[in-house]
C-alpha positions, 0 to 999 in steps of 0.5 A, spaced: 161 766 587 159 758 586 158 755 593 161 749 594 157 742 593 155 737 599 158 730 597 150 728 596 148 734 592 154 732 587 151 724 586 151 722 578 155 728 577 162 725 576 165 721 572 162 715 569 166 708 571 165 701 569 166 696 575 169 689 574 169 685 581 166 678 581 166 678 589 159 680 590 162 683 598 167 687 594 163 689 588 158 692 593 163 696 597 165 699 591 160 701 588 157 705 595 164 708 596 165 710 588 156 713 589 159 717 595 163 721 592 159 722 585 160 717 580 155 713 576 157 707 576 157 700 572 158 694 575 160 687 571 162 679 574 166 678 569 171 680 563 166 678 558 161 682 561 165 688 562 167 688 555 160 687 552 158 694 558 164 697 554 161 697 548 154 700 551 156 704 555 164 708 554 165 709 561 170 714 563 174 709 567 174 702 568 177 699 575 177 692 575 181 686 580 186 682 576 188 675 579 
């Protein structure tokens, strides 16, 4: 029977997310609160950076701000 992980054991076991935040507060934030619960995260300021990061890293998810 597996026993269930601590939340610091799971770290860069989940999914993969490219971040696209360009409020450097904001983008910190997230990038803290996504690590906690396991994601390996990617952050971009900008669409085309985020694009060029796409290319290289084909994340799971992509969570961006639109204004």
């Amino acid at each position: 029977m597996q026993q269930p992980q601590a939340r610091g054991d799971m770290a860069g076991h989940g999914p993969t997310i490219l971040l696209v935040e360009d409020n450097a507060a904001m983008q910190t934030l997230m990038r803290s609160l996504l690590a906690e619960v396991g994601s390996v995260v990617h952050a971009c300021d900008s669409g085309e950076a985020a694009l060029a990061c796409y290319e290289r890293v084909r994340p799971d998810w992509v969570l961006m701000d639109i204004k």
